[in-house]
Backbone bond lengths (Angstrom), bond angles and torsions (degrees), N, CA, C in turn:
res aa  C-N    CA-C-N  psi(-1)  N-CA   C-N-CA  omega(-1)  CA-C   N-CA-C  phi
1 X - - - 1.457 - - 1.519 111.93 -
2 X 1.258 123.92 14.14 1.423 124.47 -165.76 1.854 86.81 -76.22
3 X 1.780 90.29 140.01 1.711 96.79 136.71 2.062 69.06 107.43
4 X 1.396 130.08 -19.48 0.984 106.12 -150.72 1.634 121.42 -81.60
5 X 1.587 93.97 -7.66 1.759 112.63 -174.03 1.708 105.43 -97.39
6 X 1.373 102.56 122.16 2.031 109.98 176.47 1.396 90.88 -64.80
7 X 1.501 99.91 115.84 1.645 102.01 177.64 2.482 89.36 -91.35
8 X 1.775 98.46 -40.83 1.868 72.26 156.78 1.239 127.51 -29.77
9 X 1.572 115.55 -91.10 1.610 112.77 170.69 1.412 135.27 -5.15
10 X 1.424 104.16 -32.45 1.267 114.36 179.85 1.281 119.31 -107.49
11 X 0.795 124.31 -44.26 1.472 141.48 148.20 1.963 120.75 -19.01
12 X 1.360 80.48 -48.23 1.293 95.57 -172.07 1.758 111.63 -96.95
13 X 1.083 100.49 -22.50 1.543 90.60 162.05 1.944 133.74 -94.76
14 X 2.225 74.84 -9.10 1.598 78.11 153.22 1.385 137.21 -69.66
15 X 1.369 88.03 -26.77 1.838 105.95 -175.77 1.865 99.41 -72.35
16 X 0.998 131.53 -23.90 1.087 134.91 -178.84 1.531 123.11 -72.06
17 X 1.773 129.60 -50.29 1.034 137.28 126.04 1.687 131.83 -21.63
18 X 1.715 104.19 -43.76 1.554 95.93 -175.14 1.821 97.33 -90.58
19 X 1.229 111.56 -27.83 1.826 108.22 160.80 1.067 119.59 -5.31
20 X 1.852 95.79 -70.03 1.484 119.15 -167.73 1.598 101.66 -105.29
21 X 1.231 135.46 55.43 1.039 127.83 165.89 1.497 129.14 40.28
22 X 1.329 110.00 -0.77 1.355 118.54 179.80 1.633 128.91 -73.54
23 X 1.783 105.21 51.03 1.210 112.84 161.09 1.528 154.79 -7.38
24 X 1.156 96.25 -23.68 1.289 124.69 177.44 1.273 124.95 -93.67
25 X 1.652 123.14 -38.55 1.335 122.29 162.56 1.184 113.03 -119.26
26 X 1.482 116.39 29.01 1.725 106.98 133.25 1.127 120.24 -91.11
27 X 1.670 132.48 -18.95 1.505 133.68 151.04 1.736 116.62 -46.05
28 X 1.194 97.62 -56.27 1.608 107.68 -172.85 2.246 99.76 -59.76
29 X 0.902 89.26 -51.98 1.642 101.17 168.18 1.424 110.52 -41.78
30 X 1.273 115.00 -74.08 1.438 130.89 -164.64 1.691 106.36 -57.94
31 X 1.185 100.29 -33.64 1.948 117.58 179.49 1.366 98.15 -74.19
32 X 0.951 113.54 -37.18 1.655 114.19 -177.13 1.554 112.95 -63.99
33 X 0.802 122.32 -74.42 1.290 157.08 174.50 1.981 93.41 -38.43
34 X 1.244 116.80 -47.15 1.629 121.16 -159.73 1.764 85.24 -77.68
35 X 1.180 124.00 -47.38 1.316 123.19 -166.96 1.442 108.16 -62.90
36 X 1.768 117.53 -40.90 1.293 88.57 173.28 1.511 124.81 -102.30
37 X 1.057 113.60 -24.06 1.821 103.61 148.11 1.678 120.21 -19.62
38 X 1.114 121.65 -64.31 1.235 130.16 -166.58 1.213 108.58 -67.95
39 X 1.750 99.46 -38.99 1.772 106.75 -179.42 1.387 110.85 -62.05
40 X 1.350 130.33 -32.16 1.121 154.64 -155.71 1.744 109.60 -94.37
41 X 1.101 104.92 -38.75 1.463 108.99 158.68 1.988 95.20 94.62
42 X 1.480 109.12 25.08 1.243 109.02 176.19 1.747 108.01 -105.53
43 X 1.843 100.76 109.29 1.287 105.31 -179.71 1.597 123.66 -61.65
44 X 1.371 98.66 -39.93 1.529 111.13 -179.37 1.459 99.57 -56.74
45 X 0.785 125.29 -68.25 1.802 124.99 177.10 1.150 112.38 -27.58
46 X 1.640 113.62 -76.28 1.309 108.49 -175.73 1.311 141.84 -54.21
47 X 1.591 93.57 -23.73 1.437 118.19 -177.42 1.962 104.31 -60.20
48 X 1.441 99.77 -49.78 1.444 109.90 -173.48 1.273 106.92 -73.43
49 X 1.889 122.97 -36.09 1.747 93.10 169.94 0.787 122.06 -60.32
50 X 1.722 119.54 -38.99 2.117 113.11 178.00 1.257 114.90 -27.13
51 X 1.453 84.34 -53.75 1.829 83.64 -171.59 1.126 150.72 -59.58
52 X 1.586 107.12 -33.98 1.439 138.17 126.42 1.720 117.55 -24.35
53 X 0.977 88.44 -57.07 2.016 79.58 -170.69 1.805 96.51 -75.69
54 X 1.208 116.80 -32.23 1.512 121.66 173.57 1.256 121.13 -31.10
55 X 1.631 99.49 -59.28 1.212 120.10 169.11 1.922 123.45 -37.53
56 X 1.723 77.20 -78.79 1.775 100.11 -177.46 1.463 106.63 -72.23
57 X 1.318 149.67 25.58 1.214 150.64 140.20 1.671 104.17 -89.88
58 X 1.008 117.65 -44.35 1.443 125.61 -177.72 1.465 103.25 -55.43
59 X 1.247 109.58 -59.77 2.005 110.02 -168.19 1.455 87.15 -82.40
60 X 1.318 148.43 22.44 1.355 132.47 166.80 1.355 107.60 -117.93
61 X 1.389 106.25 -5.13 1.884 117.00 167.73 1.841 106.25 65.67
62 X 1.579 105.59 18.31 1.927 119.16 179.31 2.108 89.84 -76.55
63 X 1.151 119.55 89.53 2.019 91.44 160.26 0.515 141.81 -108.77
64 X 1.229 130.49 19.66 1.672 150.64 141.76 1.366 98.82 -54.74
65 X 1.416 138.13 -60.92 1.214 93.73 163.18 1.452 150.14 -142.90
66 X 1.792 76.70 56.14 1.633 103.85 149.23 1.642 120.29 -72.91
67 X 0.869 109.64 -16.17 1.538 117.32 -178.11 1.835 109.89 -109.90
68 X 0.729 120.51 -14.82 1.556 129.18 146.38 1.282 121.23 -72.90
69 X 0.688 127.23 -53.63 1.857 124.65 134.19 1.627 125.85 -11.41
70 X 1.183 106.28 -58.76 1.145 124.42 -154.94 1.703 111.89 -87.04
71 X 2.067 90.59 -41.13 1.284 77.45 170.56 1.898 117.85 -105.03
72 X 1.228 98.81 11.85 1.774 98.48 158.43 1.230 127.18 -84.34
73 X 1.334 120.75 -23.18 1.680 119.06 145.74 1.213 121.21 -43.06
74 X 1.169 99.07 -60.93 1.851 106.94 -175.76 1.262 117.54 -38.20
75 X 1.528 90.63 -52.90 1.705 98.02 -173.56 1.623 122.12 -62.54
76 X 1.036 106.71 -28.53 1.516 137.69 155.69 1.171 125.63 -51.52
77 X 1.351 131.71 -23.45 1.149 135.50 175.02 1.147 110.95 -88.74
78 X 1.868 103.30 -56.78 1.760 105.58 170.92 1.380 115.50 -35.75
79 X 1.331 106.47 -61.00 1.578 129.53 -162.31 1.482 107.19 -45.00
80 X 1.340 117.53 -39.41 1.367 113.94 179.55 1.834 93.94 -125.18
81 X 1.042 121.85 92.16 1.444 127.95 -177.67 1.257 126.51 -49.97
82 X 1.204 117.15 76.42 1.116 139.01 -162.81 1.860 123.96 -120.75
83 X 1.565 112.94 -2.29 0.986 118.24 -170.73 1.135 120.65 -56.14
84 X 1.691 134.52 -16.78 1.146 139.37 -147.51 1.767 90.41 -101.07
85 X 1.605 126.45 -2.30 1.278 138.93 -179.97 1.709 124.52 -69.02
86 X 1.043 146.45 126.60 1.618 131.07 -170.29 1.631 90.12 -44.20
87 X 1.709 93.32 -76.86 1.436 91.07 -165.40 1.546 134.30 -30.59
88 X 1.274 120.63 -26.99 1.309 136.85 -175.86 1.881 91.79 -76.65
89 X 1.348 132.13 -45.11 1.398 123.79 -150.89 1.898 83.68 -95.82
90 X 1.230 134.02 -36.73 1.356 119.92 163.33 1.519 121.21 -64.92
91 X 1.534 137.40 4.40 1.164 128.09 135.92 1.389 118.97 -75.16
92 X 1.639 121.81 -38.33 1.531 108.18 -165.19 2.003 104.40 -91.62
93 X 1.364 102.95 19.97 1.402 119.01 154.55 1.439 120.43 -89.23
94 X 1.521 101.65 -38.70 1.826 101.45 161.97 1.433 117.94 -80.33
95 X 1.425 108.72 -31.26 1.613 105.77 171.83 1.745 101.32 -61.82
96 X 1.003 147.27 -41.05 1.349 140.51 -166.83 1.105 112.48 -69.61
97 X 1.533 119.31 -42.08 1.429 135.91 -169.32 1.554 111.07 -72.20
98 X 1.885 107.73 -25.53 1.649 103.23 174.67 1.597 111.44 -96.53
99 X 1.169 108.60 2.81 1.526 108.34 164.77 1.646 120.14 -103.56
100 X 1.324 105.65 7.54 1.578 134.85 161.57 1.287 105.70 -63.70
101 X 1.119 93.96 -76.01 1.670 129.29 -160.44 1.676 107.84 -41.15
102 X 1.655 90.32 -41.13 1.708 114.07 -158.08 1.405 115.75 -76.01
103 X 1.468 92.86 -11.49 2.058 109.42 -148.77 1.788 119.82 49.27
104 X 1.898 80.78 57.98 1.257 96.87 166.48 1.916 105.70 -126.83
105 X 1.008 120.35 47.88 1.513 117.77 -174.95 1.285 117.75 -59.37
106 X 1.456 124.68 -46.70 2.051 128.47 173.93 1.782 88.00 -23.59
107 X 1.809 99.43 -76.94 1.580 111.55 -154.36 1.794 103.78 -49.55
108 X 1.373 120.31 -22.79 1.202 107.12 -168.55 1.868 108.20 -88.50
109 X 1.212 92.25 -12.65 2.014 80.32 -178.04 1.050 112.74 -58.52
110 X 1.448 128.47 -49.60 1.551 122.88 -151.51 1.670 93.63 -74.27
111 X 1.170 126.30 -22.92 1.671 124.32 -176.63 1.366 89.41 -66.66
112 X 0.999 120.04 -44.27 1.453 112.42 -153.10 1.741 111.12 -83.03
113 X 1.289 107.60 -25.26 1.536 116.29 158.96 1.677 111.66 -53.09
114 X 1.363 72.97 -53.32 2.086 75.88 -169.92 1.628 109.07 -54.67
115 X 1.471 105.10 -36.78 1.632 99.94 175.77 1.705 116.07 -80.63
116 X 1.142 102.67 1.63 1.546 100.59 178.79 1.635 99.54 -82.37
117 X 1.465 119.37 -61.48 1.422 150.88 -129.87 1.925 65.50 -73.50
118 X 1.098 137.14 -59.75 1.692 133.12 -177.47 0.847 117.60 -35.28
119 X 1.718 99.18 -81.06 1.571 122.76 179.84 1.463 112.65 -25.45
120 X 1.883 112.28 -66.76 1.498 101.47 -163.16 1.595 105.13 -70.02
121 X 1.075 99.25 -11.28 1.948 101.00 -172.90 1.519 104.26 -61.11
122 X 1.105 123.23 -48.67 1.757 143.15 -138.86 1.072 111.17 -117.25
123 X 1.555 122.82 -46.47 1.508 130.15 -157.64 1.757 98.44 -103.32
124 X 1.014 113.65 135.87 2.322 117.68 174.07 1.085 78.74 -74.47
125 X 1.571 85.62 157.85 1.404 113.17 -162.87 1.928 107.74 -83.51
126 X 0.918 116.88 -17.74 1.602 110.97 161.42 1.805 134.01 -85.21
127 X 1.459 88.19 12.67 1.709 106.93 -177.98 1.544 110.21 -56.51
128 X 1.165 139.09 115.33 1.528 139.15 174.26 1.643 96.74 -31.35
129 X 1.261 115.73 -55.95 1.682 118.55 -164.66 1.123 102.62 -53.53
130 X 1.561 142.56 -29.36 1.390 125.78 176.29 1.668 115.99 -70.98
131 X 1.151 110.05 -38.53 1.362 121.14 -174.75 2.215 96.05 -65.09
132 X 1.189 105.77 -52.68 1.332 107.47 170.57 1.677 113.50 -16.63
133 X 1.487 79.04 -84.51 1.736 103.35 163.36 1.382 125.55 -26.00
134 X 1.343 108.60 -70.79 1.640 104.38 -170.84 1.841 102.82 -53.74
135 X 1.227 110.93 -53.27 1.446 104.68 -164.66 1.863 128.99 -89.87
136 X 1.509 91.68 -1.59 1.813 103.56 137.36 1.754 117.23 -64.98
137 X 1.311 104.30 -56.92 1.605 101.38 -162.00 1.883 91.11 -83.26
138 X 0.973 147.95 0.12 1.244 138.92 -179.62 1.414 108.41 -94.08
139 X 1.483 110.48 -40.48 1.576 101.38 154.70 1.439 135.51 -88.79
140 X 1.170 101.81 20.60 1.672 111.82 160.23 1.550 92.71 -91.65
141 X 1.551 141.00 -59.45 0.992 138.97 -143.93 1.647 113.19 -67.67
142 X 1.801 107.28 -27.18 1.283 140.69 174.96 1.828 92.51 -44.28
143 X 1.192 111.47 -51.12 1.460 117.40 -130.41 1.794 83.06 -89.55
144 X 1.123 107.77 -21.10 1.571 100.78 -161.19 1.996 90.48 -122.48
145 X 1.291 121.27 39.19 1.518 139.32 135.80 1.996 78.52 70.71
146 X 0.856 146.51 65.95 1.404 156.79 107.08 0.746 115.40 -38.27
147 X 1.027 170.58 -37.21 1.321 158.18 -84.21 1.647 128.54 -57.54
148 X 1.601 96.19 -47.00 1.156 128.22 -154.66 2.123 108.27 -90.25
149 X 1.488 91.77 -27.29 1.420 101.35 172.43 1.833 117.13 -89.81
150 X 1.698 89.90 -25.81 1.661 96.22 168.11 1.372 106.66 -54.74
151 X 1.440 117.72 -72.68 1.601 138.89 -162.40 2.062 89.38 -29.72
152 X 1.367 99.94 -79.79 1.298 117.77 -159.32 2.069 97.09 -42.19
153 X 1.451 120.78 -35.51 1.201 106.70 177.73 1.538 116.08 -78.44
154 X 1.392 126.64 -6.91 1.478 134.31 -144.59 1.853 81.78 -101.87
155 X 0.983 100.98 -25.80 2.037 110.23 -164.78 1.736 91.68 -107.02
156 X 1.238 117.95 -9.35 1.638 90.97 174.54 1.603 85.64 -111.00
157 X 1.567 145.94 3.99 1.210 125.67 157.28 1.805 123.09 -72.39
158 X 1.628 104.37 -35.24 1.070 110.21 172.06 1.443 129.49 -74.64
159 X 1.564 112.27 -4.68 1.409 131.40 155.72 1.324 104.99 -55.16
160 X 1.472 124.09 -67.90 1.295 139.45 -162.82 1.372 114.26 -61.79
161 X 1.232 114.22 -39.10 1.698 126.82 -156.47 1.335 90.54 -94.76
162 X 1.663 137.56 -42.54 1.301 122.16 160.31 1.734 135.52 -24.98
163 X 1.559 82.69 -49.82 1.538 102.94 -174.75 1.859 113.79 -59.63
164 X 1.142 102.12 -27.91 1.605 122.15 -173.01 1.568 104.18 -96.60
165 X 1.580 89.95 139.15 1.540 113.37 176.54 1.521 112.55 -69.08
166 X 1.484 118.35 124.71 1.663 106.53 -172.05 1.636 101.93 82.85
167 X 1.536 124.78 4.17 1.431 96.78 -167.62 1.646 95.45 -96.21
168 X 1.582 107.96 23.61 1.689 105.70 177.37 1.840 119.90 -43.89
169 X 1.733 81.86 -60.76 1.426 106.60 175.04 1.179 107.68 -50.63
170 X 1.454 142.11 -70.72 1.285 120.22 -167.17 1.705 134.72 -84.69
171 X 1.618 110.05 13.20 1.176 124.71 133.96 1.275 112.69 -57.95
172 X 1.714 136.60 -55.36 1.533 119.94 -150.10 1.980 95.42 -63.96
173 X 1.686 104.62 -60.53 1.134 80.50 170.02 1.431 153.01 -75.94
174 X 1.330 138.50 17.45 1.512 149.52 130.71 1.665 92.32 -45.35
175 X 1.004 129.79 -57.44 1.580 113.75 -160.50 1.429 110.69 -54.30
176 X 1.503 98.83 -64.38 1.943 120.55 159.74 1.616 97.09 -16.30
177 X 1.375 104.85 -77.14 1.608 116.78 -159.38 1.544 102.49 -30.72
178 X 1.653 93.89 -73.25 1.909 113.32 -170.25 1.689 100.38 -66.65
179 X 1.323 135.04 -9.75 1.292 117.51 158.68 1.845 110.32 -77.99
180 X 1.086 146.04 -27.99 1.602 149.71 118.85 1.036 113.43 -31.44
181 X 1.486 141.36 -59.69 1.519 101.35 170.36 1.528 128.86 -80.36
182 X 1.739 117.92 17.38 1.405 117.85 151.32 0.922 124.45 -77.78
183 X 1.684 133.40 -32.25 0.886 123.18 -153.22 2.079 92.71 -79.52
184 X 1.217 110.83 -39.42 1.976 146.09 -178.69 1.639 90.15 -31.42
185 X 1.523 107.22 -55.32 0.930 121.10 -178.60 1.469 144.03 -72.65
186 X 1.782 128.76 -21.01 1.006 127.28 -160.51 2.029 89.01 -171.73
187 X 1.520 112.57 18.29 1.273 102.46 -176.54 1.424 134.53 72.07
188 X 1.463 104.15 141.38 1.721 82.33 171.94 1.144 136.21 -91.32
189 X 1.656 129.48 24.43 1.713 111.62 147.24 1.069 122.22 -84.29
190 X 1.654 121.36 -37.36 1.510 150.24 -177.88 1.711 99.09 -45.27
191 X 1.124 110.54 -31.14 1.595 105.98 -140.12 1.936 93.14 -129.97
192 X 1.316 106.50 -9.19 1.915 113.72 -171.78 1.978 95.45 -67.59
193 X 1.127 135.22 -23.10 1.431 129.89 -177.24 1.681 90.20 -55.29
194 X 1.601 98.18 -75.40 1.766 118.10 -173.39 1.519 129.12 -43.94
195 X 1.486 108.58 -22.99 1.152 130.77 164.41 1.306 118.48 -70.09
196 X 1.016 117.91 -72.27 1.596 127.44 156.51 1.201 125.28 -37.57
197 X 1.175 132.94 -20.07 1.370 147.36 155.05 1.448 112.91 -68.39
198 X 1.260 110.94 -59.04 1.692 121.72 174.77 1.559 101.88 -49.52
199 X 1.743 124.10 -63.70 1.227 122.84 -169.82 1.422 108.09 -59.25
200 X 1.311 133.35 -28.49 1.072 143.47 -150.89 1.943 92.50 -82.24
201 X 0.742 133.69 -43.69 1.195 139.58 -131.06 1.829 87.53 -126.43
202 X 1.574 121.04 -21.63 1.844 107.45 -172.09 1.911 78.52 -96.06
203 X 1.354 123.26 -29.27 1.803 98.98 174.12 0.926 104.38 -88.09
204 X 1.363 170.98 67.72 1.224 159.56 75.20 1.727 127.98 -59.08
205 X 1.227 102.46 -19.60 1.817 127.77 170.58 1.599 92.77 -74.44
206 X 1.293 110.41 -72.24 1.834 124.74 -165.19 1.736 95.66 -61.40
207 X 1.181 113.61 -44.23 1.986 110.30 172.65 1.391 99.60 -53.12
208 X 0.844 125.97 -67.12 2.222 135.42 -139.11 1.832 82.67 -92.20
209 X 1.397 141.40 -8.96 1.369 108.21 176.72 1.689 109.78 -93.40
210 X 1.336 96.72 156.62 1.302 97.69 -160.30 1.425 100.26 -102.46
211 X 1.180 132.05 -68.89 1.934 132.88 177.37 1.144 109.54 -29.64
212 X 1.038 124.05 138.87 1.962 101.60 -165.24 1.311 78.08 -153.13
213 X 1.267 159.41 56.42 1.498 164.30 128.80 1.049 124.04 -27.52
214 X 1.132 145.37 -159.69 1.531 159.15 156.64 1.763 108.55 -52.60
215 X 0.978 115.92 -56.07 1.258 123.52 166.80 1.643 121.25 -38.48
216 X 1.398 103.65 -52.11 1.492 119.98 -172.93 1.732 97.15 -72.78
217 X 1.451 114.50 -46.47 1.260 104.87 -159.89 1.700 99.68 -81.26
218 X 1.670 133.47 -28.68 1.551 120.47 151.76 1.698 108.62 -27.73
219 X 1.389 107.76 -77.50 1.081 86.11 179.14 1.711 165.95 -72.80
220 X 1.256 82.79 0.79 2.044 113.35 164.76 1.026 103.63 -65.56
221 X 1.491 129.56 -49.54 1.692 125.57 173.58 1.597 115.62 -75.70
222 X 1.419 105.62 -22.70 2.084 84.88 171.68 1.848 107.85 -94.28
223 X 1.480 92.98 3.15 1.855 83.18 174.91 1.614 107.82 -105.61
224 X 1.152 112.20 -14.41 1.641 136.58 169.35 2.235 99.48 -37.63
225 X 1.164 82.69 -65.30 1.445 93.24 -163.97 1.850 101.08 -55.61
226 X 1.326 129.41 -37.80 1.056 141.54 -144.71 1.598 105.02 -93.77
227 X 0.888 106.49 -29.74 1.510 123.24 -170.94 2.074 97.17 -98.65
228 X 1.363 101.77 -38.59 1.671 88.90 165.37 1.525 102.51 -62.77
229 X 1.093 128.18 -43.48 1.633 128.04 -149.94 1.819 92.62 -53.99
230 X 1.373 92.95 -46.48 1.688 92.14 -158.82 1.526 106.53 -93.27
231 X 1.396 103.33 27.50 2.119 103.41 171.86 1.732 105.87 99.42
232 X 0.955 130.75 -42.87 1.465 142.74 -152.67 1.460 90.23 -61.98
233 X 1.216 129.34 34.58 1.569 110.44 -176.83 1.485 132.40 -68.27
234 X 1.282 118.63 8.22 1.563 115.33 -177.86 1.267 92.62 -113.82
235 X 1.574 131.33 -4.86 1.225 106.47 164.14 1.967 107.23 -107.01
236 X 0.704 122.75 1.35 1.376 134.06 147.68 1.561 116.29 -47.84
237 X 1.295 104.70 -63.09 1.555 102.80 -178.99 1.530 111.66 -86.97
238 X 1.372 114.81 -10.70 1.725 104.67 138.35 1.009 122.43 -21.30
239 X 1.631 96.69 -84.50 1.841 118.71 -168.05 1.354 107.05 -40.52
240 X 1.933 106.12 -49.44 1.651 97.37 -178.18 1.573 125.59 -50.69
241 X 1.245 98.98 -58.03 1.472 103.29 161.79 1.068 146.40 -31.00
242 X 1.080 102.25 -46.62 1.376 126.52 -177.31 1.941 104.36 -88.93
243 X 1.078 118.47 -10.92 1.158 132.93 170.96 2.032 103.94 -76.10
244 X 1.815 100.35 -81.83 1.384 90.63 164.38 1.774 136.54 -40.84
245 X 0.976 135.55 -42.20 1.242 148.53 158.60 1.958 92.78 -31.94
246 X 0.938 99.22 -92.51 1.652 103.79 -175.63 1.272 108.86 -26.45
247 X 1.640 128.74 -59.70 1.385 133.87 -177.08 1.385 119.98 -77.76
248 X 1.486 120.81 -2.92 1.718 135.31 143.32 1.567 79.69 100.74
249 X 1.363 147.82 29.65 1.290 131.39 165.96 1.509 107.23 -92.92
């Protein structure tokens, strides 16, 4: 029976619920939906609601059961041996990312190997999903004083994200990121030259792009915060601005 449930359909009325912030019945949704997938015996399905609730347990800060999640995928993967699959290494990229989240980073590397050891196998080397990759697992690596193995992934995401149309934006923030893990790294006077360099260089990406959509304005508000951190506040409340404007408020 695989293939037989519109995971679109669903998808899309998830997006409709998280629109409106209505947390609650995109869970009740997503539960819905997992029961009959599973009932149904469609892995691909189920595989993708996990991931989904992965998500929305994660930005709801619940990890009990974000991590019930995390490890019923797993088991799921074994169960039908399939790990050597993208799809399988883009869950144990969300499994890594909710043991991120958790201030559980140790448990998340080896997931995040396993989704590498795929990725470069399967995916060309200018695929957005690699760049994904490096700068999920580089800020896990941040967290657990790497430093030096972060850097090297933060510069092979911005390799990748170059290569991609729109991948302006998610260079500026990799820059953001690795200007945070300088400061993580060497403090903030030691490290304010390198920082300033990083900031210097993610507003000049966010200036020179031109599509400035919904997309652009998400990201004016997660670089908003980052650029207050380090003083820049009138161009911070740019971004905000310039965020509302886009979303017609």
């Amino acid at each position: 029976m695989n293939g037989c449930i519109s995971t679109e359909r669903i998808l899309a009325k998830l997006d409709e619920h998280l629109h409106k912030n209505d947390y609650a019945s995109a869970e009740r949704h997503l539960l819905y939906w997992l029961g009959e997938s599973s009932g149904a015996g469609d892995i691909r399905t189920e595989l993708l609601i996990r991931n989904e609730l992965m998500g929305l347990y994660r930005k709801l800060g619940r990890e009990s059961e974000a991590i019930e999640c995390v490890d019923a995928a797993l088991q799921r993967i074994d169960e039908q041996n399939i790990a050597h699959q993208v799809g399988a290494a883009t869950t144990f990229l969300n499994c890594a990312t909710v043991y991120k989240a958790f201030g559980k980073a140790e448990q998340g590397i080896a997931l995040f190997e396993r989704a590498r050891a795929v990725y470069e196998s399967e995916l060309k080397p200018d695929d957005s999903r690699l760049g994904g990759l490096y700068n999920n697992m580089a800020l896990s690596l941040v967290d657990l004083g790497r430093f030096r193995e972060a850097d090297e992934l933060y510069k092979k995401a911005i390799a990748v994200m170059e290569q991609n149309e729109g991948g302006a934006l998610e260079v500026a923030i990799t820059y953001l990121n690795m200007a945070t893990a300088a400061e993580s790294e060497r403090g903030l006077l030691d490290a304010d030259e390198t920082v300033q360099e990083y900031l210097d260089k993610a507003e000049k990406l966010l200036e020179d792009f031109s599509n400035r959509d919904g997309y652009y304005a998400f990201v004016c508000e997660k670089c908003a915060s980052v650029f207050n951190y380090y003083g820049r506040f009138m161009y911070a409340n740019e971004l905000l601005a310039r965020a509302r404007r886009i979303y017609g408020q």
